[in-house]
C-alpha positions in Angstrom: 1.7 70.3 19.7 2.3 73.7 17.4 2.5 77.3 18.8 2.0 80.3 17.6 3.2 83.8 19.1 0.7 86.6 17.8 2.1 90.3 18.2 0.0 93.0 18.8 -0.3 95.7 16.5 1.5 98.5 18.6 4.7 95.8 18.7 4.1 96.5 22.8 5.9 92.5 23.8 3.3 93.2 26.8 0.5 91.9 24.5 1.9 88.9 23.2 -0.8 86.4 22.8 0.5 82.4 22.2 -2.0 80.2 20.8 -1.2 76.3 21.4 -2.8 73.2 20.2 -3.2 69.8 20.2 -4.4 67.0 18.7 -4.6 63.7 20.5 -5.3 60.8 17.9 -6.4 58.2 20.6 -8.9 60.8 21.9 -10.1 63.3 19.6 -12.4 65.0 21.9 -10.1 65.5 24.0 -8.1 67.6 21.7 -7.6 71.4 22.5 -6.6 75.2 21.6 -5.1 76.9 24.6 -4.7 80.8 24.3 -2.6 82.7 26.8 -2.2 86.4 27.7 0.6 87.9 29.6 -0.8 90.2 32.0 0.8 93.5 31.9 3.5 94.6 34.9 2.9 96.9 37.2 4.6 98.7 39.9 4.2 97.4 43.6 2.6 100.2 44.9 0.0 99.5 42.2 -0.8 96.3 42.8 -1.1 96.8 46.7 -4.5 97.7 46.3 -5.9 95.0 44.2 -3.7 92.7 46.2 -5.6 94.0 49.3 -9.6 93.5 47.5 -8.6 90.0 46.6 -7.5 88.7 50.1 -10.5 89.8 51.2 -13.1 88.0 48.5 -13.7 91.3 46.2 -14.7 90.5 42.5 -15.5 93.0 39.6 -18.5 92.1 37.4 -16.5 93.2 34.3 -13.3 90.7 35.4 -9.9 92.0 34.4 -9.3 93.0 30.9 -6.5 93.8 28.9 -6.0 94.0 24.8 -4.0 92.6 22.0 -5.1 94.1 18.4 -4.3 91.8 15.7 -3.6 93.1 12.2 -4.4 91.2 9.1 -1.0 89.1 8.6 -1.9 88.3 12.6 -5.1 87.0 12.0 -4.2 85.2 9.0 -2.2 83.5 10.7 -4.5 82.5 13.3 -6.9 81.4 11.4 -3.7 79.0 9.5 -3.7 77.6 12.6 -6.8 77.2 13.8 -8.1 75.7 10.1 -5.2 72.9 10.5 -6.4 72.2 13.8 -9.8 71.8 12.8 -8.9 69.7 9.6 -5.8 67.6 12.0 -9.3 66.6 14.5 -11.3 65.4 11.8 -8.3 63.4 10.7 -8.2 62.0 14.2 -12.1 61.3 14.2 -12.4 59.5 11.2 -9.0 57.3 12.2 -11.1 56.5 15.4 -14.3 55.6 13.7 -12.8 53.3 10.9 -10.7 51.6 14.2 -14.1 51.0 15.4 -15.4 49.7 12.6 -12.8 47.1 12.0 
């Protein structure tokens, strides 16, 4: 499994994005990239009202949003990653196939 911790571009830790993944070789579909977003704090009194809207079944057509910008070293470095995870599943694959050939 390899991480990575992307910062956003206004250094705010509030939009810290960590990108996982990993590669199973008995199962290479079953391989995966997980990406996870803090969700930003807010104040009790703020969060009363959306607390409120969701115990009673409300749900916005747009969802809940919130941003991390990535500058060029950060998406270089996601796209590191995401190139060896691509590359470390069709490693995986052809180990499966040539198993099933033999």
């Amino acid at each position: 499994m390899s991480n990575l911790y992307l910062e956003c571009a206004c250094s705010s830790n509030e939009h810290l994005v960590k990108v996982t993944y990993d590669v199973d070789s008995g199962i290479p579909s079953a391989s995966f990239v997980s990406i996870e977003v803090q969700l930003s704090k807010q104040s009790w009194y703020r969060r009363i009202w959306p607390a409120i809207k969701y115990v009673f079944g409300y749900e916005s057509k747009y969802g809940h949003w919130d941003e991390t910008l990535l500058n060029l070293q950060q998406v270089g470095k996601l796209h590191a990653l995401l190139h060896t995870f691509s590359k470390e599943v069709e490693e995986a694959k052809s180990l499966e196939s040539s198993k099933e050939t033999t």
